[in-house]
C-alpha positions in Angstrom: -11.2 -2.7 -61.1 -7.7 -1.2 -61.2 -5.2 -1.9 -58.4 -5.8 1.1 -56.1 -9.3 -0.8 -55.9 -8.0 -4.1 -55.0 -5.9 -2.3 -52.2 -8.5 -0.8 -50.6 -10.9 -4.3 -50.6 -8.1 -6.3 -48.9 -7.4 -3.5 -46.3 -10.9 -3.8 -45.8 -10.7 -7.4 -45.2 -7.7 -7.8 -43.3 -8.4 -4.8 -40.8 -10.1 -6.8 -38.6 -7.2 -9.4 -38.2 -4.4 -6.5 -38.3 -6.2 -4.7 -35.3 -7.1 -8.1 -33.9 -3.8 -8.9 -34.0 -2.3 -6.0 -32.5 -4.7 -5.9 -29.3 -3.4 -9.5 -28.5 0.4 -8.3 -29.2 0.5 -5.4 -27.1 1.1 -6.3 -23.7 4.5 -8.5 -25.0 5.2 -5.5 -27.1 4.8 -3.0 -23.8 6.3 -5.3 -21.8 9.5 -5.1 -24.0 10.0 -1.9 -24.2 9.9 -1.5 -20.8 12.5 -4.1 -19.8 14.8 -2.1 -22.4 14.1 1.2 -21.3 16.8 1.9 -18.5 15.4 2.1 -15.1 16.1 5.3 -13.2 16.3 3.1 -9.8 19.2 0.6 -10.9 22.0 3.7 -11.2 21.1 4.8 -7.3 23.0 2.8 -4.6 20.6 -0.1 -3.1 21.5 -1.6 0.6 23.2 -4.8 0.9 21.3 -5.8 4.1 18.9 -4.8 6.3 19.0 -0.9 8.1 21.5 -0.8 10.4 18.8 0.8 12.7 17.4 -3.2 12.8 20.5 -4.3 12.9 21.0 -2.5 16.4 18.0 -3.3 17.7 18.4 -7.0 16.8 22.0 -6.7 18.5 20.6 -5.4 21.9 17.5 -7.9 22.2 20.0 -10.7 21.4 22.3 -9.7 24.3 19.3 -8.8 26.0 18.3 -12.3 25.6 21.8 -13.9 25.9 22.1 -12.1 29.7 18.7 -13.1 31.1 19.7 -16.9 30.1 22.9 -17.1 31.6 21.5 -15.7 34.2 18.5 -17.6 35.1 18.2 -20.7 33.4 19.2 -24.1 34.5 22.9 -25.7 33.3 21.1 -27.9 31.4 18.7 -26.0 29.4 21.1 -23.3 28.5 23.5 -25.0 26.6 22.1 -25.2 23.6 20.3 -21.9 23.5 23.4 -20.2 24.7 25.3 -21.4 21.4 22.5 -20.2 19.0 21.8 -17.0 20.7 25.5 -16.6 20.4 25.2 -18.0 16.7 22.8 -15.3 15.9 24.5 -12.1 18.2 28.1 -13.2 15.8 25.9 -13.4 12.3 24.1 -9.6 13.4 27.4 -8.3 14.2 29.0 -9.3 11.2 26.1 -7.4 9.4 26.2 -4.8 11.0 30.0 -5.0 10.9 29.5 -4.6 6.6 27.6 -1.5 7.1 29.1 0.6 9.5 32.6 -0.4 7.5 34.0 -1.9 10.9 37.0 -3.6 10.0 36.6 -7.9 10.8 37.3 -11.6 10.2 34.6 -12.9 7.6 33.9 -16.3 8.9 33.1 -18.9 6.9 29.3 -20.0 6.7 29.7 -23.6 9.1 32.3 -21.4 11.3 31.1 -18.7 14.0 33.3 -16.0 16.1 35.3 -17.5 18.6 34.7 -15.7 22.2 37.4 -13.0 21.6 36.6 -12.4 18.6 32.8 -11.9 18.8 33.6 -10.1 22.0 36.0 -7.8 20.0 33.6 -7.0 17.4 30.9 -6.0 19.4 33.2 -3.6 21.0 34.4 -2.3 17.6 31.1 -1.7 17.2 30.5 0.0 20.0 32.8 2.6 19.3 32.1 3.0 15.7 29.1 4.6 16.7 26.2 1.8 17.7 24.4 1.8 20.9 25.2 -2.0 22.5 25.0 -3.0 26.3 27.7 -1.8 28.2 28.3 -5.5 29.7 29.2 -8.1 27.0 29.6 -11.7 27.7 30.6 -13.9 29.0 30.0 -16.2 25.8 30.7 -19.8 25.2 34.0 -20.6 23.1 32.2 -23.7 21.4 28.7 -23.8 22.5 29.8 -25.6 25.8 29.9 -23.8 29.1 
């Protein structure tokens, strides 16, 4: 048996292991390739936050919200939920402040708007182009009324 023979017996042999081997190796191998290949998506600009078409609408159900309670609830009740509506109305604002490119004070994550400030914002944004209630306020400076 020369060697061209001997060759041809251990492809024969180890064929099954080789083909074996490279049905179980595949996936990793694909998988690879594709986290190299550059992905068309990452070059195209992706939004920070959410559409600012949410945003608005978020903005006018809060101040929705924020009017009916001072309105009609009890002293007692609406202390609380004055402050976090207000929490959350400051928190939108600022959002929608980033994507419309409205000039404001970041605040720092424990710290919210004071009164002016949130009440200058939303008027900001008003004339940058979103649709907000015409009437704004009267919010609470520290979550007390």
């Amino acid at each position: 048996m020369d060697f061209l023979d001997w060759c041809k017996l251990v492809l024969i042999i180890a064929a099954p292991t080789l083909i074996g081997g490279i049905l179980v190796s595949a996936p990793r191998w694909c998988a690879a390739i594709a986290r190299a290949w550059p992905d068309r998506r990452s070059r195209e600009p992706q939004p920070v936050g959410p559409p600012i078409e949410q945003l608005a609408v978020d903005l006018r159900r809060l101040l929705r919200l924020h009017a009916d309670l001072t309105a009609n609830s009890h002293l007692g009740i609406r202390a609380h939920r004055l402050w976090a509506i207000e929490r959350a109305i400051g928190v939108r604002a600022v959002e929608a402040a980033r994507a419309l490119e409205v000039p404001h004070r970041e605040p720092e994550p424990p710290e919210a708007l004071s009164h002016d400030e949130l009440s200058a914002l939303l008027y900001a944004l008003g004339e940058a182009g979103m649709v907000l209630p015409a009437k704004v306020g009267p919010f609470t400076g520290d979550g007390r009324l």
